[in-house]
C-alpha positions in Angstrom: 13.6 17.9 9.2 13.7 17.5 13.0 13.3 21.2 13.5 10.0 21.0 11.1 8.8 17.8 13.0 8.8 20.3 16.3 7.4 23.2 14.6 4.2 20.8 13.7 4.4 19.5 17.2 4.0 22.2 18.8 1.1 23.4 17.1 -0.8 20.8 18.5 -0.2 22.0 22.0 -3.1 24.5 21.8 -5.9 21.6 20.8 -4.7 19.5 23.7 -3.5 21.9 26.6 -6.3 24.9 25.7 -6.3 27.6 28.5 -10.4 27.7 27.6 -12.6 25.9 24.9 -15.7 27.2 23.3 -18.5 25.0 22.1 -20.3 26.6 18.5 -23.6 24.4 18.3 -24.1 23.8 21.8 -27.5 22.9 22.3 -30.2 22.1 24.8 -31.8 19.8 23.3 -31.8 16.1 24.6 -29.6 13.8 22.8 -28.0 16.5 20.9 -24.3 16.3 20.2 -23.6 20.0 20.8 -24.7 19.6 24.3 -22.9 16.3 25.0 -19.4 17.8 24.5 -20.5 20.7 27.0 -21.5 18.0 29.6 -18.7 16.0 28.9 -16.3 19.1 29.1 -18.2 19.8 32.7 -18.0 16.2 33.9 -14.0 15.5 33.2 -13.9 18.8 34.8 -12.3 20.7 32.4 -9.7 23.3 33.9 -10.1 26.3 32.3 -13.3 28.2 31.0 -15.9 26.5 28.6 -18.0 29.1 26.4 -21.3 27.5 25.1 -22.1 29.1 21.3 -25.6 29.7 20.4 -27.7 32.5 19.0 -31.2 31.0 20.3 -30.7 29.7 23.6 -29.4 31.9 26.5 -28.4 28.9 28.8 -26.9 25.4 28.3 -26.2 23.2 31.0 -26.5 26.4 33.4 -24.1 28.0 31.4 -24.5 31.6 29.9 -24.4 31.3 26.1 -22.3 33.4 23.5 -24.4 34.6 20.4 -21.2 34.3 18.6 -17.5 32.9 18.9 -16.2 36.7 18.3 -18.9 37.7 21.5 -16.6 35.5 23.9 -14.9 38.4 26.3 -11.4 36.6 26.6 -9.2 34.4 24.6 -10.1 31.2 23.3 -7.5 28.4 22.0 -9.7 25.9 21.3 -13.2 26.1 19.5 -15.4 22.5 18.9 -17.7 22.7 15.8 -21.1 20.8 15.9 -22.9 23.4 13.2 -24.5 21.7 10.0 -22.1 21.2 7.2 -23.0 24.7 5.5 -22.5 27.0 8.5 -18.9 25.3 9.3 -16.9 27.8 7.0 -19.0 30.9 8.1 -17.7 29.6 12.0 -14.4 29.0 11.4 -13.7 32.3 9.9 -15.1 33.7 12.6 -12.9 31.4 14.8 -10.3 32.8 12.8 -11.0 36.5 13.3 -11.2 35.9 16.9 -7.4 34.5 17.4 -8.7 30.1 18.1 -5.4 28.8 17.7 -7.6 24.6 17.0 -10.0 23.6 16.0 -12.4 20.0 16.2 -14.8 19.9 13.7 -17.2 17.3 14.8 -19.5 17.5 11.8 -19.9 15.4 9.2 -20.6 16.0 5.2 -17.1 16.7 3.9 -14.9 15.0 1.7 -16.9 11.4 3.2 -19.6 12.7 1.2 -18.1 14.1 -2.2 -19.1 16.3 -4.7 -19.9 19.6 -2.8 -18.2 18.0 0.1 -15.0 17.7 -1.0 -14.7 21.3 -2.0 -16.7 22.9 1.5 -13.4 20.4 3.2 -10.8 22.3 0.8 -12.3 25.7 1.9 -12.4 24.6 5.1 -8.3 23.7 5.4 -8.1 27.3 3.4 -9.0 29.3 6.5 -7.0 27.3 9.0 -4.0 27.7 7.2 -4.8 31.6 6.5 -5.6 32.0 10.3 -2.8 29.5 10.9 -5.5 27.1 12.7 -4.7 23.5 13.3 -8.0 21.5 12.6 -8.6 17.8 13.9 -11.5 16.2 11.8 -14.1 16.9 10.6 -16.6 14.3 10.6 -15.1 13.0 13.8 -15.6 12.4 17.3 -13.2 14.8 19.5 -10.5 14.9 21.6 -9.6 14.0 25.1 -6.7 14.9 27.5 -6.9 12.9 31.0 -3.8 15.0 32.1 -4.3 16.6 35.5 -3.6 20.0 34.4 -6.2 19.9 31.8 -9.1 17.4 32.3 -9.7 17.8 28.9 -13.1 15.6 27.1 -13.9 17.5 23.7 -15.7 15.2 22.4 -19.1 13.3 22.4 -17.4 9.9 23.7 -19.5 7.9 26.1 -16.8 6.5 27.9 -14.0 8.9 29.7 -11.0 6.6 30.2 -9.1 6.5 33.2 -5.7 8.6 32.6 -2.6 6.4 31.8 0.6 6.0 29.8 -1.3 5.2 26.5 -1.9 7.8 23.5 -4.4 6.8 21.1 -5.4 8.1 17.1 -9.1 6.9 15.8 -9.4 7.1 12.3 -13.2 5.7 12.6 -15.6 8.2 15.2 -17.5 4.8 15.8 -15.0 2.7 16.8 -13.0 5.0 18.8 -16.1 4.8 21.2 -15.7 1.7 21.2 -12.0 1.7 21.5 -11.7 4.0 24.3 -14.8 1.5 26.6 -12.5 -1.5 25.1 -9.4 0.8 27.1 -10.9 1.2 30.0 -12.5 -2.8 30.2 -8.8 -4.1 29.8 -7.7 -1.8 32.4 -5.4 1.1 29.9 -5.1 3.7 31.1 -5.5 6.8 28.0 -3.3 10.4 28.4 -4.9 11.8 25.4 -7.1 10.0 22.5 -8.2 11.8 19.4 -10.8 10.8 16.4 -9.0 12.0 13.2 -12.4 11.7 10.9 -10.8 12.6 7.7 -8.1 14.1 8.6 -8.5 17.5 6.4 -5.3 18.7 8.5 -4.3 16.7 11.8 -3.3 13.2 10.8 -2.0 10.2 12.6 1.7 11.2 11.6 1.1 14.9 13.4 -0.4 13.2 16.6 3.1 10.5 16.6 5.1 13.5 16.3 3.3 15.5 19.0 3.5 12.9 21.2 6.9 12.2 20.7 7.8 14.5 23.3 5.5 13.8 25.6 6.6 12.4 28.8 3.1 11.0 29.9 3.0 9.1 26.9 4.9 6.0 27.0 3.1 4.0 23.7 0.8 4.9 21.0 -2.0 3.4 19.5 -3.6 3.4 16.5 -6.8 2.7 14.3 -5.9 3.9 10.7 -7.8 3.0 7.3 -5.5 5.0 5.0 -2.3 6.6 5.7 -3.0 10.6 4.2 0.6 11.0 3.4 2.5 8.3 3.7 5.9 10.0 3.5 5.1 12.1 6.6 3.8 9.7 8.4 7.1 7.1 7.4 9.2 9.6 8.6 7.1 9.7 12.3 6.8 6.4 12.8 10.8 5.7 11.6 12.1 7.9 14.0 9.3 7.8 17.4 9.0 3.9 17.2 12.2 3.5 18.7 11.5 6.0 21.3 7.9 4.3 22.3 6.0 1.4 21.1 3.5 2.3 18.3 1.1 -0.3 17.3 -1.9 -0.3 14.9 -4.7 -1.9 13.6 -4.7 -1.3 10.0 -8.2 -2.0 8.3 -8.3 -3.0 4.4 -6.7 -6.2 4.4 -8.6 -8.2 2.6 -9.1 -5.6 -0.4 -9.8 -7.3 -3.3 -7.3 -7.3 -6.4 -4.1 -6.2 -6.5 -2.6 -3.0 -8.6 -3.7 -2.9 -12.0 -0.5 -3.3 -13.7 1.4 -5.2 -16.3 3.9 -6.7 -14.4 4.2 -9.5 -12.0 5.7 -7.2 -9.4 2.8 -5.1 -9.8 0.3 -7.9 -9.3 1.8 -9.7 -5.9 2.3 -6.4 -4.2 -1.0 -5.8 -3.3 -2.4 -2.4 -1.0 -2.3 -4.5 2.1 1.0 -5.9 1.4 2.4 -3.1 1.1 0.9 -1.6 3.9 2.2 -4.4 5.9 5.5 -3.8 4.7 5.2 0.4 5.2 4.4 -0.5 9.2 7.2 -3.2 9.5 9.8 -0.7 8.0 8.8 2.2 10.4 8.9 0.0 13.7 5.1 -0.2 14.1 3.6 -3.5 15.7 0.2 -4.5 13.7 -2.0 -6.2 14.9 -5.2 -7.9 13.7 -7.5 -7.2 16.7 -8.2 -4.5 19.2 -7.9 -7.5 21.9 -4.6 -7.7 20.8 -3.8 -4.8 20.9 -4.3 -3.9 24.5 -3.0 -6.8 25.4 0.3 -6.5 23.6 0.2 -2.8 24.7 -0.1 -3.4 28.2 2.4 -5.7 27.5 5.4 -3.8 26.2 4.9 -1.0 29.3 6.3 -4.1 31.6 8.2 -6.3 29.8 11.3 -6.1 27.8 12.1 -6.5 24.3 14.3 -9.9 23.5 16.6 -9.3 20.6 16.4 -13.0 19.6 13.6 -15.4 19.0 14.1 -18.5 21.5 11.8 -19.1 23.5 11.4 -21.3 27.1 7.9 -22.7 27.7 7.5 -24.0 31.6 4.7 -25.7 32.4 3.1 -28.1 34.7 0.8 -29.8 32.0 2.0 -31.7 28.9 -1.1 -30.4 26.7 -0.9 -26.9 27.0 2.8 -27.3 26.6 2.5 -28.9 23.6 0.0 -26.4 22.3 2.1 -23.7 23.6 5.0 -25.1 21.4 3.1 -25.6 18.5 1.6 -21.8 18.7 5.1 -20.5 19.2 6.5 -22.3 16.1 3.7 -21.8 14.0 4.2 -17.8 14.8 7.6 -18.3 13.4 9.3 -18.3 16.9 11.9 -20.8 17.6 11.8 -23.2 21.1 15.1 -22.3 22.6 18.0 -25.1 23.5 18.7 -25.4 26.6 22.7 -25.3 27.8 24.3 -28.7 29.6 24.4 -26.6 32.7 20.7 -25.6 32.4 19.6 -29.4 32.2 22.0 -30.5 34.9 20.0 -28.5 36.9 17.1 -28.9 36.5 17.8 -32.7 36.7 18.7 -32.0 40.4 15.6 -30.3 40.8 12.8 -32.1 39.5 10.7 -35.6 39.6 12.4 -38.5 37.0 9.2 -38.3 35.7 9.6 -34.3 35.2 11.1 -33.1 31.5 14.1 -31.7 30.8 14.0 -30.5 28.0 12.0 -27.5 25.7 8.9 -27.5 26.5 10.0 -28.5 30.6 6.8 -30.4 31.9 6.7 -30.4 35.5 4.5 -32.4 35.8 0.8 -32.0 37.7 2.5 -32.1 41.3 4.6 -29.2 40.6 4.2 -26.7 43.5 5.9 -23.2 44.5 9.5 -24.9 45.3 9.7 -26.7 42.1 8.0 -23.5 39.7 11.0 -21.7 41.6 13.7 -24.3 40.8 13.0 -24.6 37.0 12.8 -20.9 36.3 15.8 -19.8 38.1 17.3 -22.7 35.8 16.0 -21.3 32.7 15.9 -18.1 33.0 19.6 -17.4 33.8 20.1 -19.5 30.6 22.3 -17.9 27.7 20.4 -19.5 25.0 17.3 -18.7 26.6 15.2 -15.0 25.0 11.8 -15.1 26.3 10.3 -17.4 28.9 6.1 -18.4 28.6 4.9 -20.1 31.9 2.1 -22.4 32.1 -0.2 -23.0 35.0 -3.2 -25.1 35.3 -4.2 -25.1 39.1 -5.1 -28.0 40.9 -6.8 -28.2 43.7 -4.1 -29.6 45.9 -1.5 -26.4 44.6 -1.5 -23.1 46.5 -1.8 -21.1 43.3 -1.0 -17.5 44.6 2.5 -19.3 46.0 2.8 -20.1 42.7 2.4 -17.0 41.0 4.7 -15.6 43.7 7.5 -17.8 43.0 7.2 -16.8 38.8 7.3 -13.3 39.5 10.4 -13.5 42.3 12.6 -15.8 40.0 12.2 -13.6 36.6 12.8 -10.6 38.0 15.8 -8.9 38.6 17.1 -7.5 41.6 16.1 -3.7 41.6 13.1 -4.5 39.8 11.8 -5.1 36.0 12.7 -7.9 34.1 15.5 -10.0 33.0 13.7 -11.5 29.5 10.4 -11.5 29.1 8.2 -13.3 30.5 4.3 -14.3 29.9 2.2 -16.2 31.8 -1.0 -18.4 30.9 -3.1 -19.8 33.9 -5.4 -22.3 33.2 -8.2 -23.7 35.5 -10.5 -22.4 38.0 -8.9 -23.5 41.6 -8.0 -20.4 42.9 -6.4 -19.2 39.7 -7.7 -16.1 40.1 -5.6 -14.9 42.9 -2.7 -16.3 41.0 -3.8 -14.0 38.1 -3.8 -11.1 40.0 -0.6 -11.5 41.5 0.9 -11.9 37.9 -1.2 -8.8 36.7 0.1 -6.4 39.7 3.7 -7.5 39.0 3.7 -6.9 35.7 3.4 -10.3 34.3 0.6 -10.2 31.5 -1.8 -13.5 32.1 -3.3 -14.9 29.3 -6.3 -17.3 28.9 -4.6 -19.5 26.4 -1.6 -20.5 25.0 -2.0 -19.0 21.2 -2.5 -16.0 22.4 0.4 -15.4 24.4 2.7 -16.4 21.4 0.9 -13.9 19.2 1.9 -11.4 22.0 5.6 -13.2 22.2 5.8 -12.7 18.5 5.6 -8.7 19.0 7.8 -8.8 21.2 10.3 -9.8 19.8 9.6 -7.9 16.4 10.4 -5.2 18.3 13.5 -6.3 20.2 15.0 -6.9 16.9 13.9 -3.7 15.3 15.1 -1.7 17.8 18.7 -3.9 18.0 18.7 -3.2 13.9 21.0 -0.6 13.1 20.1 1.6 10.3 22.7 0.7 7.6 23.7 3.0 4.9 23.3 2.9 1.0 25.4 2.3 -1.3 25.8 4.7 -4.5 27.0 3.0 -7.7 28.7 4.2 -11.2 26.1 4.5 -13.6 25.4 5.7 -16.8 22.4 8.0 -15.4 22.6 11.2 -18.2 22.7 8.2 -21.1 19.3 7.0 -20.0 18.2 10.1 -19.1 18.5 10.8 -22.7 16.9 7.3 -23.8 14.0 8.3 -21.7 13.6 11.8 -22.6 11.0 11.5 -25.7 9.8 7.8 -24.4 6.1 7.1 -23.4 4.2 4.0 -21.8 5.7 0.8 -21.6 9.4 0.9 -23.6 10.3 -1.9 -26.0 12.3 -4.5 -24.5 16.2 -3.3 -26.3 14.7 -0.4 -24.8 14.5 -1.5 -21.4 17.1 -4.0 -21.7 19.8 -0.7 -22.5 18.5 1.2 -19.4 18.7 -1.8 -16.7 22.2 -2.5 -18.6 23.3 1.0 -17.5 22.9 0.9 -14.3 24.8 -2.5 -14.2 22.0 -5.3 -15.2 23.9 -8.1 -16.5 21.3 -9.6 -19.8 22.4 -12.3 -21.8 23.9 -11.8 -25.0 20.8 -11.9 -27.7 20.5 -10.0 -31.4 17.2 -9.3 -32.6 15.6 -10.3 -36.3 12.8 -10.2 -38.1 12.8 -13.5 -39.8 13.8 -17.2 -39.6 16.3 -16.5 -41.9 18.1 -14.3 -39.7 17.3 -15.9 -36.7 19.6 -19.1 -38.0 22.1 -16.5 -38.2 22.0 -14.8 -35.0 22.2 -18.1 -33.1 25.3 -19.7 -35.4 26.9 -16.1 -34.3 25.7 -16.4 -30.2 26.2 -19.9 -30.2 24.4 -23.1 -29.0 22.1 -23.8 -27.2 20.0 -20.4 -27.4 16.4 -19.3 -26.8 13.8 -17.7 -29.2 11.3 -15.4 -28.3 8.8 -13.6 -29.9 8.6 -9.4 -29.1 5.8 -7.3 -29.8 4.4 -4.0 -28.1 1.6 -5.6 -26.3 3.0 -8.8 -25.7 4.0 -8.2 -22.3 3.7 -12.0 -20.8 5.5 -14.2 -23.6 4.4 -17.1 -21.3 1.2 -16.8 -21.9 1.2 -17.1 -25.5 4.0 -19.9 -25.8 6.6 -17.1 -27.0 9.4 -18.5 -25.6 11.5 -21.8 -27.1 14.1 -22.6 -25.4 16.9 -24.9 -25.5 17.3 -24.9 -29.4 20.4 -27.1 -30.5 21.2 -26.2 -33.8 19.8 -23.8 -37.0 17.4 -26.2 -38.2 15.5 -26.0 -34.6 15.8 -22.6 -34.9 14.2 -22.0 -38.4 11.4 -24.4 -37.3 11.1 -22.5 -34.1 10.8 -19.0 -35.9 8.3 -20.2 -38.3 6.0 -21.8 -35.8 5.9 -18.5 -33.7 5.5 -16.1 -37.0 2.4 -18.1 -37.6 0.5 -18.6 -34.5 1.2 -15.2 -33.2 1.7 -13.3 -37.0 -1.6 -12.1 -36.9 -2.6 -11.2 -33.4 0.9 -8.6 -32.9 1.4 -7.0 -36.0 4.9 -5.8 -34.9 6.1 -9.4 -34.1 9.7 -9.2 -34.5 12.2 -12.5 -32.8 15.0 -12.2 -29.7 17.6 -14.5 -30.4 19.3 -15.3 -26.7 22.2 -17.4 -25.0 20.5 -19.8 -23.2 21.4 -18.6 -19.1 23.2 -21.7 -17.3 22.4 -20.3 -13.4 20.3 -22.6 -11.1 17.8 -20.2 -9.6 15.4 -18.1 -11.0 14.7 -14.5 -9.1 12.3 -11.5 -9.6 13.6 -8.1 -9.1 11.3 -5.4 -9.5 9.3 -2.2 -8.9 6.1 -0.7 -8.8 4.9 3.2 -7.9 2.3 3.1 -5.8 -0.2 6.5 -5.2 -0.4 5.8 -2.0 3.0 4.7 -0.4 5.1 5.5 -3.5 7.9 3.1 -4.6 7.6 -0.4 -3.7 10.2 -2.9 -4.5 9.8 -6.5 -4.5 12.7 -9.5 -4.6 11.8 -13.0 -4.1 11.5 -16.7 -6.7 10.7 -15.4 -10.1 10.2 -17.2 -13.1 6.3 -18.5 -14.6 5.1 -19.2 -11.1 5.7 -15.8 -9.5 1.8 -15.2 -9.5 1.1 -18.2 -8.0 3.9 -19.2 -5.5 3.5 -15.2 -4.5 7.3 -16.4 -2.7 8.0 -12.6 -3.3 9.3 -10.3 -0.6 8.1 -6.1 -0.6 9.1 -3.0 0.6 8.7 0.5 0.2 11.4 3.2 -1.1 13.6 4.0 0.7 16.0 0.8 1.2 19.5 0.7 2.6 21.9 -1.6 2.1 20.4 -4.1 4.5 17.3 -4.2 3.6 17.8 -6.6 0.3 19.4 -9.1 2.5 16.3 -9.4 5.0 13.7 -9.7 1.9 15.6 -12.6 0.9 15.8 -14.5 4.1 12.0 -13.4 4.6 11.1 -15.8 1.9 9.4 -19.1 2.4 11.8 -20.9 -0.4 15.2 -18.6 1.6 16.5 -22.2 1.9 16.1 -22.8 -2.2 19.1 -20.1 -2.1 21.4 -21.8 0.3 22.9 -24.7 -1.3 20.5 -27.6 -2.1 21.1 -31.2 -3.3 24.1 -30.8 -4.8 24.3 -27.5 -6.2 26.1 -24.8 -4.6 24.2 -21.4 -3.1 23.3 -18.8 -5.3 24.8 -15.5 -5.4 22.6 -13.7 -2.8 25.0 -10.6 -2.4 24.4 -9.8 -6.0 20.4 -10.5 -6.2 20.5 -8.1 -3.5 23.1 -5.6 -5.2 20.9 -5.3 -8.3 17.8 -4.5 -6.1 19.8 -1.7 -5.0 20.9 -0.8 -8.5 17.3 -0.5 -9.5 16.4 1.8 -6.8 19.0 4.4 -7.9 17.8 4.0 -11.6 14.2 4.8 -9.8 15.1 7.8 -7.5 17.1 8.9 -10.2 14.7 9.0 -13.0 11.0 9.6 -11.3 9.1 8.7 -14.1 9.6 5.1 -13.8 6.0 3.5 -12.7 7.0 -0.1 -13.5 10.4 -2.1 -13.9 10.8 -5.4 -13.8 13.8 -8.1 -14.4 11.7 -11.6 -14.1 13.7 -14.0 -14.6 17.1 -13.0 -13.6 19.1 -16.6 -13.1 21.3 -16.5 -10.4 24.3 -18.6 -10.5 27.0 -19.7 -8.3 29.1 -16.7 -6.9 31.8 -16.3 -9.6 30.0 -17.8 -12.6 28.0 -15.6 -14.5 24.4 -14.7 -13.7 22.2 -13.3 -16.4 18.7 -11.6 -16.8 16.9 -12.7 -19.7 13.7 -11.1 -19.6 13.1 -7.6 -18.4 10.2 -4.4 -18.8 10.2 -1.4 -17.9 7.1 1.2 -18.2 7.1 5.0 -17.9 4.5 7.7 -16.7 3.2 10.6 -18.6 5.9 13.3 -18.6 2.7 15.7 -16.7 
């Protein structure tokens, strides 16, 4: 796999380090986007030789034209395509013939387009792989390589950033303009940036793994709508994000409706959810806004990652402390404690009037000397992760002393960091100087408080990441060639003995229930299970017994059962011509969980665990990943959730068996990977008891794709 990720690598070289680049469409004409990447090529100042294709003019930009890419005398490695849509194929085959080793197709009406579209881009990725060309686009913007050795600017892009540590992927041609100006205006400097379009052949995942190895590069940046293939690109991000910071802004996240399925794990883990899940698995750092993003990228190249969540906030006014505190919490951070020895010393240090405690308010007096004090105080605390300053300059403070004494007492000797620190200066009296002090050190200055803890919050996502050993997985005896059997002739959603027998053979626990046709029997099957027990009605479309009042529980003896059977023949008789009855133990656990699984088209399987029962829909308490788990990840999706505490023990009653919730997660995965035509499974409610008692599922379905 690593020798395959190389392999792709290095096929990139030749679209971002071309020895000479021809232009096909290259045109005289004013505003036209042929001629724009030959000017731009010129202005960055390209290093090698640029070849200007066009049968009808002789000259552009005072460079002699080439009737054809097959006319050019000597080599060329890289060829940019700005024909109309129907001469594109007739080009690249010549591009072919004539050894290009990339391509950027910069015209549009492809697969954006459909119909014809869609098969011109198939033809298109034909001859690239028969002349073993690597294509980036089409419909897309270009390329650019700021290196010194290349000067590279393929592309019709306004704006040529200045060169820098950053690597960034455009999924959109319009807002990569307006990414790379956004670059430049936030002071980023951009080592190579390229426009995907739709990503016929180079996608995102290619571009991580080229720049992977790339020294120059020290974080990556995205723009993505869709991932292409999410595998490849899982397997990029997995392994490069804890080499170098990758964040994205990932578009679609208010997409209306969830997956169209039958089952309550299929309804709460919705495209962006799972999309959100995808980039938190693989390391990658999304963010909501391209502001943010530059900000928390310019960030990470200075400032360590904390591998806890406490935070210090020093300040020298009690308001933006206190919003500072609140915008930490509310980002799920946690305001750190400070040791005895920590407040001893800044009690020596500071005004009575000063605070000692988390936030520590200075007060408005605070100068250099005292900024110096508290931080060397807090900083060298154990307890203490990440440190935000605040500093609203009055007009009786020498700011710049200020920012001096925050960047000598959080650094350490040698240079870098400690922890990390952020800064937020507030006011106008000579806070500017202070600002650029902080910036030049390294020390990211933000205008207010919430949006340093949105940074802070990164942060530390990452820290922990990259602290997070990968854990193994666990394989467990099952009964795999018995269900493989079961599922063999089996179509669509299976009845629920059906799926109940599968989920038992790979170790689901169910409660003991017999199944009858009348109230006859059912009086029967309960005097055999034994009081109290539940009755549910089955049938082959009634998938959610809730919604039709098929479930009675906690029946005490036959006559409630007879009455319970005949009240459910009749009002549900007629609508489900199969109705048939589940006689069931009634389950004595205290806490109701959701295990499940859904197979997505576009990131595969995704498995949920969170608070099941009725409510799942609603309370949406439900934790989701995509395949593939280890052994550790059950155990996080659990203390993700919003009720993690309703698990812990709570008024009385002891904590639920957590280790098995998340065994049975794991359980279902294998009966998942094992048997890949699984679409849906779900176990809703399984009620988890005490550890040692016995916890049950009593409801489960499971749903199967075509055997094609």
């Amino acid at each position: 796999m690593v020798n395959a990720s190389k392999s792709r690598a290095k096929s990139l070289v030749p679209l971002f380090r071309p020895r000479s680049v021809a232009v096909v469409g290259a045109s005289r004409r004013p505003g036209a986007i042929g001629g724009q990447v030959v000017a731009n090529l010129l202005a960055a100042g390209f290093t090698g030789p640029v070849y200007p294709v066009n049968a009808k003019s002789k000259v552009v930009h005072s460079i002699p034209t080439y009737g054809s890419v097959e006319k050019i005398p000597g080599p060329v490695d890289l060829a940019v395509l700005v024909v109309p849509a129907d001469q594109v194929l007739k080009v690249a085959e010549s591009c072919g013939r004539k050894g290009v080793k990339g391509l950027v197709v910069i015209t549009a009406g492809f697969r954006e387009v459909g119909g014809e579209g869609i098969k011109r881009e198939e033809k298109l990725l034909a001859i690239a792989r028969k002349y073993r060309m690597r294509v980036v686009g089409p419909n897309c913007m270009g390329i650019i390589n700021t290196g010194e050795g290349y000067s590279l600017n393929a592309s019709f892009a306004g704006t040529l950033p200045e060169p820098g540590p950053v690597a960034m992927v455009s999924q959109s041609g319009a807002l990569g303009e307006a990414i790379l100006a956004d670059a430049t205006a936030a002071g980023i400097g951009v080592s190579m940036f390229a426009s995907v379009g739709n990503r016929a052949d180079v996608t995102a995942a290619d571009l991580i793994e080229f720049w992977e190895h790339e020294d120059e590069v020290q974080a990556i940046l995205l723009y993505i709508e869709s991932f292409g293939n999410p595998e490849l690109f899982v397997q990029a991000a997995r392994r490069v994000s804890r080499k170098k910071p990758i964040i994205a802004v990932k578009s679609g996240r208010s997409a209306a409706g969830a997956l169209a399925a039958g089952s309550h794990t299929g309804s709460v883990a919705g495209a962006d959810m799972a999309a959100n899940s995808m980039l938190a698995q693989c390391g990658v750092l999304r963010v909501v806004s391209f502001r943010e993003m530059f900000s928390l990228a310019a960030t990470l190249l200075h400032q360590p990652a904390p591998k806890r969540d406490r935070i210090a906030v020093v300040t020298n006014a009690g308001g933006p402390g206190i919003l500072a505190t609140d915008a930490l919490v509310n980002c799920g951070l946690q305001m750190a404690e400070f040791s005895k020895e920590t407040r001893s010393a800044l009690k020596k240090a500071l005004p009575v009037e000063a605070s000692l405690h988390n936030p520590v308010d200075l007060i408005a007096s605070a100068d250099a000397s005292r900024y110096r004090a508290a931080l060397h105080a807090v900083c060298r605390d154990p307890a203490v992760d990440g440190v935000l300053v605040l500093f609203v300059s009055p007009i009786m403070i020498d700011a710049a002393a200020v920012a001096e004494a925050i960047i000598s007492e959080t650094r350490r000797r040698g240079g870098g960091f400690r922890k990390p620190v952020l800064a937020c200066v507030m006011g106008r009296q000579r806070s500017l100087e202070a600002t650029e002090l902080l910036d030049a050190a390294g020390i990211p200055v933000f205008r207010y408080p919430e949006d340093a803890a949105q940074t802070m919050r990164s942060l530390v996502r990452r820290g922990i990441m990259l602290a997070r050993e990968p854990a193994g997985l666990t394989a467990y005896s099952v009964q795999r060639r018995k269900v493989a059997a079961m599922l063999k002739k089996a179509r669509g959603w299976l009845p629920a003995a059906d799926a109940e027998a599968v989920l038992a053979a790979y170790g689901v626990p169910f409660a003991p229930s017999l199944r009858v046709q009348d109230a006859s029997a059912a009086e029967a099957a309960a005097e055999k299970i034994g009081y109290p027990v539940v009755l549910k009605a089955e049938a082959s479309k009634l998938l959610h017994k809730t919604e039709f009042q098929a479930v009675l529980a906690g029946l005490q003896d036959g006559q409630q059962v007879r009455a319970a059977a005949k009240d459910l023949a009749k009002r549900l008789g007629r609508k489900f011509k199969d109705l048939s009855l589940q006689v069931q133990a009634q389950a004595t656990g205290h806490r109701e969980i959701l295990i499940g699984m859904t197979r997505d088209p576009r990131f595969g399987p995704l498995f949920a665990l969170g608070l099941g029962g009725t409510e799942v829909e609603v309370l949406r308490d439900v934790a989701v990943r995509v395949a593939p788990l280890d052994d550790q990840d059950p155990v996080e999706m659990l203390a993700s959730l919003k009720g993690a505490a309703l698990l812990d023990a709570f008024r009385g009653k002891p904590a639920a068996d957590q280790a098995l919730a998340c065994e049975l997660l794991l359980r279902v995965q294998q009966l998942v990977f094992d048997h890949p035509r699984i679409a849906e499974v779900e176990i809703n409610p399984f009620i988890l008891a005490a550890e040692g008692l016995p916890s049950l599922a009593v409801d489960a379905r499971l749903r199967l794709s075509d055997p094609a």
